[in-house]
Structures are given as structure tokens and as C-alpha cells.
N, C-alpha and C positions, 0 to 999 in steps of 0.2 A: 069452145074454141079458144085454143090461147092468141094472143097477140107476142111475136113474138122480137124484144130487143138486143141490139146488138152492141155490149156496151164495151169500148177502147179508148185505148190513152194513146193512140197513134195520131199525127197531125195530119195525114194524108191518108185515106181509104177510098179503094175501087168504086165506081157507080154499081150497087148491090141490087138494087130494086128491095132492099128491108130497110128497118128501122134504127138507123147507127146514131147510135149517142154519145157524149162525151161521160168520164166517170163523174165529172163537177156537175154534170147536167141529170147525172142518176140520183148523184147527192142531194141535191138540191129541189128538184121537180117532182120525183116521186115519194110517197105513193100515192097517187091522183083519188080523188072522190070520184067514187061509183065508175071505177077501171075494169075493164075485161082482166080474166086470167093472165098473165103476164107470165113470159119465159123470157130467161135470162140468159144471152152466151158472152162472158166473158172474156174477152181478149186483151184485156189487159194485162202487163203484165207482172207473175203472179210468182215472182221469184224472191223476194225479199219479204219475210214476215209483216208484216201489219203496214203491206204494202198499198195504195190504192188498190191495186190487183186483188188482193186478200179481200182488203173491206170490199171492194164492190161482191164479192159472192156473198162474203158475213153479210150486209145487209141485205141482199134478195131473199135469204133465208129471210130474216125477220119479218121480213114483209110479206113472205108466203109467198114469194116468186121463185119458180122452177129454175132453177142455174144450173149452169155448166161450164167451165166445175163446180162441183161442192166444195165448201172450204174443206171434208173430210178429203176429198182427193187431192187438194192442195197438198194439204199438209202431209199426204201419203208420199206424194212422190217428192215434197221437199225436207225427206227424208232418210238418202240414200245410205246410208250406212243401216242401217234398220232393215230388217231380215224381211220384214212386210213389204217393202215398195223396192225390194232390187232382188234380184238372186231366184227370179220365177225357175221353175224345174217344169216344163213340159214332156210330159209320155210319149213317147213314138207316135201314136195312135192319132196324135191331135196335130200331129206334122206332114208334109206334102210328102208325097214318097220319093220325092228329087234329093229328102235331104240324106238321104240313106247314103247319099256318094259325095255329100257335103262336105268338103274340111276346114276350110275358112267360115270366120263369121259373116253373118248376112244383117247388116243394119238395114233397118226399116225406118221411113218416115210415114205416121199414122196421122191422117186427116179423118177426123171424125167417125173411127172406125175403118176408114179404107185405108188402102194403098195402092201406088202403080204396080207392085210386085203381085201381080193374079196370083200365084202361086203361093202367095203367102195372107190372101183377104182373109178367109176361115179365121187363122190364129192372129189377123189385127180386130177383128171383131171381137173376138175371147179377151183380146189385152184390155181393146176399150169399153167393155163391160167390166173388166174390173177395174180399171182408172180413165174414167169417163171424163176426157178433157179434151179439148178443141184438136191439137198437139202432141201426140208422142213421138219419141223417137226410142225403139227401140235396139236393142242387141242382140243378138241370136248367134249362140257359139255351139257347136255341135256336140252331144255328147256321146257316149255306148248305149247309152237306154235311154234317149231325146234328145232334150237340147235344156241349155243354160239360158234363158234370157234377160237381161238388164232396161228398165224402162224410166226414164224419165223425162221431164215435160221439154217441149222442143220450143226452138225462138223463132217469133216469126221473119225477127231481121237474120237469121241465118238462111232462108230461103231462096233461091234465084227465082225471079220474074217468072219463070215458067212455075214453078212448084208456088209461088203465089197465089197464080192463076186456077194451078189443081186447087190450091183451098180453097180457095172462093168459091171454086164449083161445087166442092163438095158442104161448105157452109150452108149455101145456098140449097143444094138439097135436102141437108140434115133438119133444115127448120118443118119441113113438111113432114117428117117423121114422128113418129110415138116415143119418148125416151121411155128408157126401162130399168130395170133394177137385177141385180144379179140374184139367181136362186143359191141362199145359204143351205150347209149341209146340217146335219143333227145327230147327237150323239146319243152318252148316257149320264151319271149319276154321282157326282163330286163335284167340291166348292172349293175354288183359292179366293183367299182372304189377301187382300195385297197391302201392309202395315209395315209401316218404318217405326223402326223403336226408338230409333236415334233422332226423329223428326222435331224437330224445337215448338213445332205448335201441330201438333198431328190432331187428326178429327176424332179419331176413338183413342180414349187413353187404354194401359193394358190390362184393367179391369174389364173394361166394355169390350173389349176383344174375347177377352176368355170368357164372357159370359153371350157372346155371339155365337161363340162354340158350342156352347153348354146346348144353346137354343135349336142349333143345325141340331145335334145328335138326337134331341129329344124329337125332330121331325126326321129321325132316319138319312139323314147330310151329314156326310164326312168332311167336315172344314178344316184344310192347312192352311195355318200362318205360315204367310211367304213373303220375302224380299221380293224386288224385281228381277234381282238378279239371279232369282231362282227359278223363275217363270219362264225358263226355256221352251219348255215342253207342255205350253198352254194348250194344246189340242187334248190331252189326257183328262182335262176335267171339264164339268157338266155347264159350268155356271163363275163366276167373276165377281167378290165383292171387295171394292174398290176403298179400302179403308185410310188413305195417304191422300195430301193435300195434291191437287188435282192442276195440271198445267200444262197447254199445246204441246211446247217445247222440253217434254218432259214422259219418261216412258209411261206414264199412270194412262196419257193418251193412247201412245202407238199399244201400250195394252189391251188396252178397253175397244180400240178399233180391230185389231187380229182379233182379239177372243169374240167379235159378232160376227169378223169375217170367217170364223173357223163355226159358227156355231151354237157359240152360248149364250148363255142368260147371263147378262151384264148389269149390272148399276157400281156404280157411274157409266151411263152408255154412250161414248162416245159424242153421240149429238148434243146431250147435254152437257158434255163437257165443255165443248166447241162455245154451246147458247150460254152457259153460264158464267164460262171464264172471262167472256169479254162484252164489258159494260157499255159499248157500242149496240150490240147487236141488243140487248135488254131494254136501252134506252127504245131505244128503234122499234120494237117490239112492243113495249109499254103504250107508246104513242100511237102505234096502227091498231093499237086493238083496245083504245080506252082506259087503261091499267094508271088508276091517279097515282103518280109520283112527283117528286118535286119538280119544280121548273130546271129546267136542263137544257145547253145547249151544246152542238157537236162545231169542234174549233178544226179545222186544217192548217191553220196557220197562226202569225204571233203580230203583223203589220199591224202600224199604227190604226187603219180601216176594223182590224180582227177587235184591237180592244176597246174600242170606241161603239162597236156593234155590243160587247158586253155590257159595258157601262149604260149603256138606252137599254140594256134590260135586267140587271142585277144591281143589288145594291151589296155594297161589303159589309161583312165578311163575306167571301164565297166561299167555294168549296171548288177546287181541279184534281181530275182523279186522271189518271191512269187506266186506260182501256182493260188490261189484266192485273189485276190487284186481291189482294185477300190479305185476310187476319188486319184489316185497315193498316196496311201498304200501300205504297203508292200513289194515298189520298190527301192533299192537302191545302188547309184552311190560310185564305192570305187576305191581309188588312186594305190593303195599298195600290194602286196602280203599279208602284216600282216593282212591288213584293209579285203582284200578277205578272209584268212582262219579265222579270225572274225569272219565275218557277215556270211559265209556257215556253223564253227559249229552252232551260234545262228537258223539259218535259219532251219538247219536238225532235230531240236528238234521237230518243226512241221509239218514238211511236209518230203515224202519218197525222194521226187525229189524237186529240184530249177532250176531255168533256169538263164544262164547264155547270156547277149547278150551285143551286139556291143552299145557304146554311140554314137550317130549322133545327134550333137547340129542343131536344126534349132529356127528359132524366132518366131512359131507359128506351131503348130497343126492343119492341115486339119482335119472336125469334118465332116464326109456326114451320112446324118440323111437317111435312108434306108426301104423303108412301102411295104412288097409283090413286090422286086425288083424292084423298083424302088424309085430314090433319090429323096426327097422330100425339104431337105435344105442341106445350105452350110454354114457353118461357121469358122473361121480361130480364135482357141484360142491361144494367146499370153503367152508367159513363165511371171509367175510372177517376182515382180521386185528383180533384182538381183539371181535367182533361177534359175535352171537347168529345172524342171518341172513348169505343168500349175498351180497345187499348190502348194502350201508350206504352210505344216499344223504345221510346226517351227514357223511358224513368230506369233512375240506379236502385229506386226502393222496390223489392221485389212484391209487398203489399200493395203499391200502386200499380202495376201495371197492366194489373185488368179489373173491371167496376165486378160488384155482385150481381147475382144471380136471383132470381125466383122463378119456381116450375109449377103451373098451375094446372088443372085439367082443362081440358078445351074448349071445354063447354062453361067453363069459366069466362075464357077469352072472349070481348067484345065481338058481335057476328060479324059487324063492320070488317073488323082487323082479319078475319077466318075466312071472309068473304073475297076479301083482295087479295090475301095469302094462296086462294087455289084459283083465282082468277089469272094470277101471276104463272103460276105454276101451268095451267092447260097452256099457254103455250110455249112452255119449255116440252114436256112431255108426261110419261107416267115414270118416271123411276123414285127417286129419295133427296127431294129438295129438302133445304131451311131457308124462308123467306124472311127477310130482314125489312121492318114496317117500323115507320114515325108515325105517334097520332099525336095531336096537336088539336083539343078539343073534341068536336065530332069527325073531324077531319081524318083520315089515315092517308098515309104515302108510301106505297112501296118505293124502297131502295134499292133493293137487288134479290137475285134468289141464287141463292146457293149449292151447287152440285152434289159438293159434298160435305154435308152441314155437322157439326161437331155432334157426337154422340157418346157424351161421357156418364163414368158413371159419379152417381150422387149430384148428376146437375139435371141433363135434359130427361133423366131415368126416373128422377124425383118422387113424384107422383107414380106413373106405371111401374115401375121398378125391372123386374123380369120379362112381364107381358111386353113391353119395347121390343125387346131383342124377336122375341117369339115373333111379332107381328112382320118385321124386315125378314127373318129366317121364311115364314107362312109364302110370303110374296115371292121368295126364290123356288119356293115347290109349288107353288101355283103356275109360275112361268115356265117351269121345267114339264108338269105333267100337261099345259096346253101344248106344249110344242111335242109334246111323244115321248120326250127322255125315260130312259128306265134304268 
């Protein structure tokens, strides 16, 4: 039985008979020791990227609470130029037979899958299985063979009193219900390889790519290197491997989400992209499920109370990261109380949260390369020279700006460091992590885990050499032949 909360940024909400929480009190309070099942409705709102709105669903995910939305529907429908979350094409078949004499459009407002418009419940049920959010409001323009439909998320301060009331009713009903998941369809037998050449720090260089290939064909997979901009016609192939630095706000997502919602076999899959990109939700994760990483704290704010709460728990240096960062972006090491209230107002311009954590210098980064649970390589990256991190995207010298390398077998690798590497990784998922681990003694710390972890040749290849590639290629036709493809 779930227990189930209602969490809003509104100051005023109706007498519900549930459990209505603030987001500061979601932040802060959960997740409780030895708690029931927990489901999440978010009503917050969820219209500005790395909004409270946002983070409260990004952390119920981490926490293994049911939400609604997902951040993946978020970010579908705060997506409206994108062929995915606007521009629906419905069949005749699946429309009321009233609309046959339609000529105007027919806007809907969609309360948890219903509507006042009887005539149109059927096809608000079909919208909110596939953008399963509190709120839609959609469009419906007639066409010769259906209808056009346009959807995106609705405000609840756009509502009059009466349509308040319909939500709440049907809120209120919705929590006694089973949520469900949409039946995806299935196809056949081809791979896009999605690779920017022009990428300034791309995860497979173009040796590792054509020896990706090499690997598809020798398992009977026809793999195309493709731009994004070439991926129009992602329904045509079987399977999705996602070779290009990986980012919400960036098609590598809205790809990775069509090509599960069309059907395929994906890595980077979508969820993981969502889990890995943002060191919120890792952080949060880390700590509901035991996963030793350094001491961390999540900041909402920059007042003199915010720095004063750090200082009673860090000592300087620290370290402030940026919720979405990669290739050591957006992460930075500061001496100073002035140097701290600095970089957090810079930092809160863009993001609602910062994370705040411990600095633990060590001389090299444990890098465990991670395929459907289990480690596949081992590599120990080196801090560049003179530099705190493995890059340093300051330097004018181009031999500085990333430390060395060493690729060991895995069973080299201390178990400790291999042990936290896939501990880290079950709950992100089963696709193609690289977990990023300090050891400091006996001690290991994960730092993050990576979605889409560099895969080059003459580094992570080192050791396995060809068998790499084979082993990522093997996992695309093992997903393909469970699922029926042929």
C-alpha cells in the first residue's frame, strides 16, 4: 500500500483529506526511516528548468518514490518545438464520431486523465498515458484522416474556482488508483550510432567509433554514424547508441526518449540520462541507499544562515558543483568565505540548488567502466599537471590539460573500488555507465557515475582492445533478441 503525498509551492490549498506538503518540507524531511511506499503528485510548478518543480520529481526518483510527473514528462512537454511532445497525429478511429462534422479546434483541459468534455474522455486518457501529469491542456484541430493535436502542461493559477474544484476532485480520486505505464511497440534490425565529430571533448574518438562498427557487423548489426540532425526518421532502426556528450537540454535526450517511446533498444536510455546528468539527484541517491561518497551538502540558497550552516560543516578548500556538469565543468574549488559567497551568488543565477562537498585530493581517479552490471574496464585517471582536477580547461599548454592515464584489468582493480563502482551503478540502471571513485587509504568514495563514459581508443581499450567494442555491440543483440526484434 503506498502512502500517498501531495507536494506544492502554492501558499493556499483546499481542505483535501491527503497529505499536502510544502517542497522545502519534501527537501528537508524525507526520506524518513522505515517509511511506507511513498507516491509523489507534484503540483509544483514545473515550468522553468531546475525549478523546485523539477527538483521535487528529480528527487522522488531518487528516493524510489512514485511521481507524477516524471521528470522524463517534464521535460517532454517543456519541450514544445520538438516533434516528440507537440504535433500528436491521431487516426479517425480513436476520435468521437461528432468530430467528423468538426471544424474548429476543440481545446481540452485534462485533469488527471479526465475531462468535462464526455465526448472526448477516451482520447484524454490516451494523451495522459503518454504525458502522465497532473495538468494538460490540450489542442485538437481537425484534419481529412483525424485530427492534429498540440499538448502542453496547464497552470493551475489559469483555472476559475469551478475548474479548481473539478481538479481537486479528480486529484482526489486519482490517488486511489493503480498508475500505469504505456505499452511500447517493437520492430526490427539496425543501429544508429549518434557521434559529433566536431565535439571538443566527445566520449568515443573516431577510431572507437569505427571499431564499434567493425564489432556491430561481425554480430550481424548494420551500424550508421549519424548526426542528430540526421535522426529524423529514428522509427526506421532497431536500436540507439548514443555516442555524444549527453544533456537534458540537448537533442542527445529528446533522442534517447523518442527512440524508447518508438521502440528501441537505447543506451544512453533516457532515465539514465535524466539519473546521471544531475549531481542532485546522485547525491540523493548515494545517501538513501548507503553508496559511501564524500560528505555533501544540497544549498537552496546563498544568506548569511546558508554559509554559516557550511562552515559548522566543512572545512576549506571545498568544492561547489553545479547540478549538471561534465568533463569537470561547472565544478569549483574555493579557499575563502568571500571566494564561497562569490561563486554561490554566481552559481544561484542558474540553478534553484548547488551542492556543496568536501575536497579530498588523491593522485588519480578510479574510472570503472560499467555494461548491465558488470565492470568491464579499469582505468586510473591522473590529475593534470599542476591542477587539482583531471582537467583543466584554463591551461594555454595543450600537454597540461588533461593528467595520464593507466588501463588495468579488473580484476586488477581493488574489490573495494569494483564493489562501490556497481553498487553505484544498480541504481542508476543496467545500460553503459563510468563510475568516477577517490580512494584515500582503505577508504573509497564515489563521485558520480557517468551515462556516457568516454570510450576511446588506446585508453579505456587498453587492456581488452577489440573484445570492448564486441562486449557493448553483444548487449545491443542480447536486448534486441529479448525483446523479438528480427
Amino acid at each position: 500500500m503506498h502512502k500517498t503525498l501531495v507536494v506544492t509551492d502554492q501558499v493556499q490549498t483546499p481542505e483535501l483529506d491527503l497529505n499536502v506538503i510544502s517542497f522545502d518540507q519534501y527537501l528537508s524531511e524525507y526520506p524518513k526511516l522505515n517509511e511506507p511506499k511513498i507516491r509523489i503528485i507534484n503540483l509544483c510548478d514545473t515550468t522553468q528548468y531546475l525549478s523546485r518543480g523539477y527538483y521535487c520529481s528529480l528527487l522522488a526518483e531518487s528516493r524510489q518514490h512514485k511521481v507524477l510527473p516524471s521528470v522524463s514528462t517534464i521535460n517532454d512537454l517543456r519541450n514544445p518545438q520538438d516533434d516528440l511532445s507537440m504535433g500528436l497525429h491521431f487516426p479517425a478511429n480513436l476520435l468521437p464520431k461528432e468530430m467528423e462534422a468538426q471544424v474548429n479546434p476543440v481545446e481540452l483541459d485534462i485533469f488527471f486523465g479526465w475531462t468535462s468534455e464526455e465526448l472526448w474522455r477516451k482520447s484524454a486518457r490516451i494523451l495522459f498515458d503518454r504525458y502522465s501529469a497532473p495538468y494538460l491542456h490540450a489542442r485538437i484541430q481537425p484534419k481529412d484522416d483525424g485530427c492534429h493535436i498540440q499538448v502542453e502542461r496547464g497552470s493551475l493559477a489559469d483555472l476559475s474556482p469551478q475548474q479548481l474544484s473539478q481538479f481537486y476532485d479528480r486529484l482526489k480520486d486519482f490517488t486511489e488508483r493503480v498508475w500505469r505505464r504505456p505499452v511500447r511497440r517493437m520492430s526490427r534490425w539496425d543501429l544508429a550510432i549518434l557521434h559529433n565529430p566536431d565535439e571538443a571533448n566527445s566520449p568515443s574518438d573516431p577510431e572507437a567509433i569505427k571499431r564499434f562498427v567493425k564489432a556491430a557487423s561481425k554480430l550481424g548489426v548494420e551500424a550508421t554514424v549519424m548526426r542528430s540532425r540526421e535522426l529524423k526518421q529514428l522509427s526506421q532502426y532497431d536500436a540507439l547508441f548514443i555516442r555524444e556528450t549527453t544533456h537534458i537540454n540537448h537533442p542527445t535526450y529528446r533522442l534517447a526518449r523518442r527512440g524508447e517511446m518508438e521502440g528501441l533498444v537505447v543506451i544512453d536510455d533516457a532515465t539514465s540520462i535524466l539519473r546521471c546528468c544531475n549531481k542532485i539527484y546522485l547525491h540523493d541517491a548515494f545517501s538513501y541507499k548507503g553508496v559511501q561518497s564524500p560528505l555533501t551538502m544540497v544549498l537552496s540558497g546563498y544568506s548569511s544562515t546558508d554559509i554559516e550552516k557550511v562552515e559548522s560543516q566543512f572545512s576549506y578548500p571545498l568544492v561547489l558543483k553545479m547540478p549538471e556538469s561534465s568533463f569537470s565543468l561547472g565544478i569549483y574549488k574555493v579557499a575563502t568565505p568571500d571566494e564561497l559567497r562569490m561563486k554561490l551568488q554566481q552559481m544561484f543565477k542558474e540553478s534553484a540548488l548547488v551542492l556543496v562537498q568536501e575536497y579530498l585530493f588523491t593522485e588519480f581517479d578510479w574510472r570503472i567502466g560499467v555494461l548491465n552490471g558488470r565492470a568491464i574496464y579499469a582505468c586510473k585517471y591522473f590529475m593534470a599537471r599542476d591542477h587539482w582536477q583531471i582537467y583543466n580547461h584554463d591551461s594555454t599548454r595543450k600537454g597540461n590539460k588533461e593528467g595520464a592515464f593507466e588501463t588495468i584489468p579488473t580484476f586488477e582493480a581493488p574489490r573495494k573500488v569494483l564493489d562501490a563502482a556497481l553498487k553505484a551503478c544498480s541504481i542508476i540502471g543496467k545500460g553503459l555507465y563510468g563510475v568516477d571513485i577517490k580512494q584515500k587509504g582503505h577508504q573509497v568514495y564515489v563521485i558520480e557515475v557517468n551515462d556516457n563514459p568516454n570510450t576511446d581508443h588506446r585508453v579505456e581499450d587498453a587492456y581488452l582492445g577489440d573484445e570492448l567494442y564486441m562486449m557493448v555491440m553483444q548487449e545491443f543483440v542480447n536486448r534486441m533478441e529479448k525483446r523479438g526484434l528480427r
